[in-house]
C-alpha positions in Angstrom: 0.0 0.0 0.0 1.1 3.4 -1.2 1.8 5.3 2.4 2.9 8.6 0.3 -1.1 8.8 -0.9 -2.1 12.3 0.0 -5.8 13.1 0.8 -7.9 14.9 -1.8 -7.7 18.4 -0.7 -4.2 18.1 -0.2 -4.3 16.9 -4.3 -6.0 19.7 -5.1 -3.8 22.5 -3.6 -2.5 24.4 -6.1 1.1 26.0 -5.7 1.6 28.8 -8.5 5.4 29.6 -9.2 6.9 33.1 -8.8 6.2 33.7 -12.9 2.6 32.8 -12.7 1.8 34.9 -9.8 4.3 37.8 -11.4 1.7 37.3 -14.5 -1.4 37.6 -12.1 0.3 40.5 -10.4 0.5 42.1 -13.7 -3.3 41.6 -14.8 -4.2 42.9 -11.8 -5.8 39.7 -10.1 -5.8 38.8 -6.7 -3.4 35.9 -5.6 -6.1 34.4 -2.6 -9.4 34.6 -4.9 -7.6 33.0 -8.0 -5.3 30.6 -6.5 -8.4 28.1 -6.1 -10.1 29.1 -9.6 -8.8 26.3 -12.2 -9.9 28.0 -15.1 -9.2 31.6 -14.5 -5.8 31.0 -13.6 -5.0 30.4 -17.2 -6.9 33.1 -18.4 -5.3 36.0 -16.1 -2.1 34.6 -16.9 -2.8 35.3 -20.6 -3.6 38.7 -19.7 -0.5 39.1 -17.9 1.9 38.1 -21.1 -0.3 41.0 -23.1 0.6 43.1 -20.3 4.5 42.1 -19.9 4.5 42.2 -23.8 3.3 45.7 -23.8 5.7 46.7 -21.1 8.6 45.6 -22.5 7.8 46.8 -26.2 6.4 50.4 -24.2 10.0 50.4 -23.0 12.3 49.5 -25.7 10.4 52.3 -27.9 10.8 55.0 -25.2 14.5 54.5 -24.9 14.8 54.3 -28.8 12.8 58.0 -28.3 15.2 59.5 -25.5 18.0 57.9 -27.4 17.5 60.6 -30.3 17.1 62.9 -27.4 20.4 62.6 -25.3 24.2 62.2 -25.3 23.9 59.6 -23.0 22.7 55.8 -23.5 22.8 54.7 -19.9 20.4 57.9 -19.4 17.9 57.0 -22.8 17.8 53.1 -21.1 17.2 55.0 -17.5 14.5 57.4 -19.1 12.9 54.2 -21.1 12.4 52.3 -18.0 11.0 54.9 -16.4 8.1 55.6 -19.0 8.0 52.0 -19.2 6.8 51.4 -15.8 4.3 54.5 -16.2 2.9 53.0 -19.7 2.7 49.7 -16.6 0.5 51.8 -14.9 -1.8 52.6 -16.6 -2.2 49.7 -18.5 -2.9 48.2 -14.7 -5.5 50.7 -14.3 -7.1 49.6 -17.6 -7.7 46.4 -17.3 -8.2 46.8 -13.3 -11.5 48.8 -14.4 -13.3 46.3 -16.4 -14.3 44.2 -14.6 -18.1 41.9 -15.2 -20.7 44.7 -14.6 -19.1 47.2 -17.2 -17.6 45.1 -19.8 -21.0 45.3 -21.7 -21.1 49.0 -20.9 -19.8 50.5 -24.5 -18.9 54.2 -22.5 -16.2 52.6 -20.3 -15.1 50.3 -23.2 -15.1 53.1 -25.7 -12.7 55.8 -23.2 -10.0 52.6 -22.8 -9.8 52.5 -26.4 -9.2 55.9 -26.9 -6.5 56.5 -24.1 -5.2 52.7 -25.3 -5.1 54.3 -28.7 -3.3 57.3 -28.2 -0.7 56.1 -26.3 -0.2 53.9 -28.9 0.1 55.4 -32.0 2.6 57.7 -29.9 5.0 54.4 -29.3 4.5 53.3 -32.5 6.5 56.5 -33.6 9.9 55.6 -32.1 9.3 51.7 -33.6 8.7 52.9 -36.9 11.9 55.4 -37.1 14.1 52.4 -35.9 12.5 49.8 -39.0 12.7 53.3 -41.3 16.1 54.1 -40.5 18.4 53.6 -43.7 15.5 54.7 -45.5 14.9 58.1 -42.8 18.4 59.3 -43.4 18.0 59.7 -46.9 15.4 61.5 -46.8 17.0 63.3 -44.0 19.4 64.6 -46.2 17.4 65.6 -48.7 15.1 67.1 -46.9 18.3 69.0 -45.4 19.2 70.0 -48.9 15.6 71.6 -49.4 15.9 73.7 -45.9 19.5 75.1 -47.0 17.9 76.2 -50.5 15.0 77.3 -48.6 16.9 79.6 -46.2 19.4 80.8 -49.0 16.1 82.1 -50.7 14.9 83.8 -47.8 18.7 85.1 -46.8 18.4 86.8 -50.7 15.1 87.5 -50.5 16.4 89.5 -47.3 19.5 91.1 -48.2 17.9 91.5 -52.2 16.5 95.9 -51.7 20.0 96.4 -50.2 22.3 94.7 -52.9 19.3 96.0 -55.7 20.3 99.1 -54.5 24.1 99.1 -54.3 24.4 97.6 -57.6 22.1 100.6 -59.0 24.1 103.4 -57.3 27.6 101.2 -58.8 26.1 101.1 -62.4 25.2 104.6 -62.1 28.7 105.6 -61.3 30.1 103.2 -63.7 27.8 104.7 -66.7 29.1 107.6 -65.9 32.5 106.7 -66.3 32.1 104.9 -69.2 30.2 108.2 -70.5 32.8 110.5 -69.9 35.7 108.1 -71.0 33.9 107.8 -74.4 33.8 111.4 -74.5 37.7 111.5 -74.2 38.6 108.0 -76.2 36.6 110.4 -79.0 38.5 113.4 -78.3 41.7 111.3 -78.4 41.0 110.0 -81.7 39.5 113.2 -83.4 42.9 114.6 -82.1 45.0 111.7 -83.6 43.2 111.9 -87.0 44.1 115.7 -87.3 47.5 115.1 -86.6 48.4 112.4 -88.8 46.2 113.7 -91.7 43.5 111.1 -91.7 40.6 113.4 -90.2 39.6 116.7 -89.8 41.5 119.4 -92.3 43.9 116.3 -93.3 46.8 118.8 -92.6 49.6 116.4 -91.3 51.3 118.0 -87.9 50.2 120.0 -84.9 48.5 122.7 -86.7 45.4 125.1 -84.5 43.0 123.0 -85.3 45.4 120.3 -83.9 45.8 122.1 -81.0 42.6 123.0 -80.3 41.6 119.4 -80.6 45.0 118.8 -78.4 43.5 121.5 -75.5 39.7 119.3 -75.8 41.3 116.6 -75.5 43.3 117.0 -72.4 40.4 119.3 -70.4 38.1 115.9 -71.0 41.0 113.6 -69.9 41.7 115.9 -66.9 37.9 115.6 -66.1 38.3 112.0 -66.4 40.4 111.9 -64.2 38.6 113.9 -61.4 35.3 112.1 -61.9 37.4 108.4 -61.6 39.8 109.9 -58.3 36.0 110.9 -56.8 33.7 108.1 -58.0 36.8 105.3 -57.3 36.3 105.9 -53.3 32.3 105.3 -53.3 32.6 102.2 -55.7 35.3 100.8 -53.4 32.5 101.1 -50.8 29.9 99.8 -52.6 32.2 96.6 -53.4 32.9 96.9 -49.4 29.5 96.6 -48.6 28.1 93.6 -51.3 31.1 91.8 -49.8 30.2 92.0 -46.5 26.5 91.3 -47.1 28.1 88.5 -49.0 30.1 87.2 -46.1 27.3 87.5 -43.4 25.2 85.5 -45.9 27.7 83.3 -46.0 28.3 82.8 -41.9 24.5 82.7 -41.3 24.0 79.7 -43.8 27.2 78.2 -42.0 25.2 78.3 -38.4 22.4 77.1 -40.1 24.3 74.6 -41.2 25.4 73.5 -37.9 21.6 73.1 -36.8 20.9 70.3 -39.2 20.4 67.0 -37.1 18.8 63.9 -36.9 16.6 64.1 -33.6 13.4 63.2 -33.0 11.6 65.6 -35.0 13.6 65.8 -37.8 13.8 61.6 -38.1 9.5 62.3 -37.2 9.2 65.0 -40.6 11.3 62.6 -42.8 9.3 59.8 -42.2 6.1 61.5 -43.0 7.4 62.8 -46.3 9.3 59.7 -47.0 5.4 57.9 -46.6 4.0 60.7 -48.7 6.1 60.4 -51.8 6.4 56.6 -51.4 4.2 54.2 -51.8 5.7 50.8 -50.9 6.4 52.4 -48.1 3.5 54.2 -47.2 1.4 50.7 -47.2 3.8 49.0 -45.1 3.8 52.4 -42.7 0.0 51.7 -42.0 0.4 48.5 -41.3 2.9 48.7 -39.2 1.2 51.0 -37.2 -1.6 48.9 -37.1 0.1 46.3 -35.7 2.5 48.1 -32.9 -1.1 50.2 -31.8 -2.2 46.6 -31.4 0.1 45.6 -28.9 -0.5 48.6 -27.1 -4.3 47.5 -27.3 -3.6 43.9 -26.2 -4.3 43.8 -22.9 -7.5 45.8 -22.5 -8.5 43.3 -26.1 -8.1 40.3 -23.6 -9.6 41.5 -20.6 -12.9 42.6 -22.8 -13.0 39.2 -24.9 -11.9 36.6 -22.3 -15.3 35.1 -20.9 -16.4 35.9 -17.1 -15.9 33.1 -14.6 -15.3 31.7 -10.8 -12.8 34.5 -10.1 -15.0 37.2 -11.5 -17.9 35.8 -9.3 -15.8 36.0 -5.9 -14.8 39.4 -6.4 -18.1 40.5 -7.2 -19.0 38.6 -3.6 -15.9 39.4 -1.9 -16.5 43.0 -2.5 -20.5 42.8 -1.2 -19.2 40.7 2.0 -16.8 43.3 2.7 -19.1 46.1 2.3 -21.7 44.7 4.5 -18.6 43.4 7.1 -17.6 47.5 6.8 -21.1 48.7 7.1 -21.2 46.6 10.2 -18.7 47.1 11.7 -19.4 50.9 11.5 -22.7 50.5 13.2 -21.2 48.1 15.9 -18.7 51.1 16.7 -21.4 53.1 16.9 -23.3 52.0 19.3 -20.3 51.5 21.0 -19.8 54.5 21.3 -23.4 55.3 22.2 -23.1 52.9 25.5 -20.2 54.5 26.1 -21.4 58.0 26.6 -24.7 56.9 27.9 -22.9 55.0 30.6 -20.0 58.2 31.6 -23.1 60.4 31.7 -24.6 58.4 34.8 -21.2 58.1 36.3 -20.7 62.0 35.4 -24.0 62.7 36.5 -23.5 60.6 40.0 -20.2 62.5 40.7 -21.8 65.7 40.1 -24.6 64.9 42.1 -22.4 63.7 44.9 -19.7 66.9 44.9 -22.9 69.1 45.2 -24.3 67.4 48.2 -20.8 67.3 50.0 -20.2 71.0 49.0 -24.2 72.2 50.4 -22.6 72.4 54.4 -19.6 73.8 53.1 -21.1 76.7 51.1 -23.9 77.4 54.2 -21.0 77.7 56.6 -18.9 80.0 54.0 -22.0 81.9 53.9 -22.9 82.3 57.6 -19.4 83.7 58.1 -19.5 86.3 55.6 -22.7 87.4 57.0 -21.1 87.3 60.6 -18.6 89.9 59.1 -20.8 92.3 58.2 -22.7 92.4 61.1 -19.6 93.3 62.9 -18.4 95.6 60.0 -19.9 99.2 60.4 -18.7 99.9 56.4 -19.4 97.1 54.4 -22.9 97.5 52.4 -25.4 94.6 51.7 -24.7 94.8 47.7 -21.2 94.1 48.2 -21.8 91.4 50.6 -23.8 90.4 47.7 -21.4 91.0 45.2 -18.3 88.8 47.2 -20.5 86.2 47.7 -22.3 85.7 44.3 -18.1 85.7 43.0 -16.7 83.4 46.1 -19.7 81.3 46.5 -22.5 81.1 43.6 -21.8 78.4 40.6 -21.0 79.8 37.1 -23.2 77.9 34.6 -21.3 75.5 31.7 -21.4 77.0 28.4 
């Protein structure tokens, strides 16, 4: 005969390892209502993978995000962790609130969905840059490449009246050079043709009409001269100034330069117009997105679509016992507290009673004295007699 046979309770105790009840701890159910329900232990256990699932992917995509953030990695794994045990929380709270009464309720159902929703297409973000990435930093730097033509547009769209208007004072001055240099190149060759016979009289050598063509000639040239020594200063200055416009253009587009990055954003604003001008991978963005807002939405999907059962049913009776075991106590304290002051008021009431009766003598003797005294007294009036004994001798009443 087998002398190890155990009786049947003790084979039906049920001893959960530290995993299971991590998992039940994570969905939230209580580890001495479901320890004895076969059937829901399986199914809270399911509920706590979707949960652990969600965790871990909640905080693998928020250090990927504080990654693109900070210098540090220990800090993006720190910061990840961090949200990860917040996304934890709530995702406790969510499936804590459903519980039998309002899972058929589509108000409760429909606000889990939302908040489930939004925080997921938010982690979804990070996941997608990380699958995206070769493809993201193309499109990073071309999308780099549009910003620098962009902002050398708007620095010459800036800088455009000011250079417009330097260039037009420089032609200006330079037509006018050019006019008055034409004036002497034609003086200089009218002068030429009269002296060598070609022009003019055709009189070879310096003849007066030579040398009035000679004296033209050089009052133009000197005038030349004096408009090129006075207009040479303001187009230096004019070349001064287009250059340094030129070089500020020039160090502003090199700080711009210096701002282009890769961070969050930037990775965030690629993707969306890698997705818009692609579509292979706008298709497999969607449904992507789909499928990393489902795990997100896993674990308030398996609390709503697992089936009620034993577990559900002794909450639903553990929290009425308890409420009537409250309620009762409550009302036991209170008349508790009832016989309690019923029973000092008689003692209160018999002390009271007692410390008047052994004052009564006391107070008749005090009394007789007093009036004694002012027999004997020839000053004393009856109103302060009065007065001294209504302070020394009379009760005050309680407020």
């Amino acid at each position: 005969m087998d002398t190890n046979a155990q009786s049947l309770s003790q084979r039906e105790t049920y001893s959960p390892s530290e995993f299971t009840r991590f998992l039940w701890w994570l969905s939230t159910a209580e580890k001495e209502l479901i320890q004895d329900c076969s059937v829901d232990r399986n199914r809270y256990a399911i509920t706590g993978m979707a949960v652990l699932g969600t965790w871990l992917f909640a905080t693998l995509a928020w250090s990927y995000f504080f990654s693109t953030v900070v210098d540090t990695s220990v800090i993006a794994i720190l910061l990840g962790i961090f949200m990860g045990l917040i996304i934890l929380g709530i995702d406790r709270a969510l499936i804590k609130g459903i519980t039998a009464s309002n899972k058929r309720k589509a108000t409760p159902i429909l606000f889990r969905l939302i908040l489930a929703l939004t925080i997921g297409t938010f982690m979804a973000q990070p996941a997608l840059l990380y699958l995206f990435d070769k493809e993201i930093h193309v499109q990073i730097s071309l999308d780099n490449e549009n910003r620098k033509m962009s902002k050398q547009h708007e620095l010459d769209s800036l800088y455009a009246p000011v250079v417009a208007q330097l260039q037009s004072q420089k032609n200006s001055l330079q037509q006018q050079l050019d006019s008055k240099y034409n004036e002497v190149a034609a003086s200089r060759d009218a002068f030429i043709a009269e002296t060598d016979g070609t022009g003019g009289s055709g009189r070879i050598g310096l003849k007066d009409i030579a040398h009035a063509k000679q004296n033209e000639y050089q009052k133009l040239d000197e005038s030349y001269a004096q408009l090129n020594e006075s207009s040479l200063p303001k187009l230096n200055s004019i070349d001064s100034t287009t250059d340094a416009i030129a070089q500020t253009k020039q160090k502003e587009m090199q700080a711009f330069n210096t701002l282009m990055n890769d961070g969050f954003l930037t990775r965030i604003e690629a993707l969306h117009n890698l997705i818009k001008s692609n579509g292979a991978a706008q298709f497999r963005y969607y449904l992507l997105l789909v499928i990393l807002v489902l795990i997100e939405l896993m674990p308030v999907i398996a609390k709503s679509l697992l089936p009620d059962g034993t577990y559900d049913e002794k909450v639903r009776l553990r929290e009425i016992m308890e409420k009537q075991v409250a309620e009762t106590n409550v009302q036991h304290e209170g008349k508790l507290k009832e016989i309690y002051n019923r029973m000092a008021f008689e003692q209160d009431s018999g002390f009271i009673q007692e410390f008047f009766d052994e004052a009564r003598n006391e107070r008749k003797q005090k009394m007789r004295t007093r009036l004694q005294r002012w027999k004997e007294s020839d000053t004393g009036s009856f109103d302060k007699l009065w007065e001294s004994l209504k302070r020394d001798v009379l009760t005050r009443q309680e407020n």
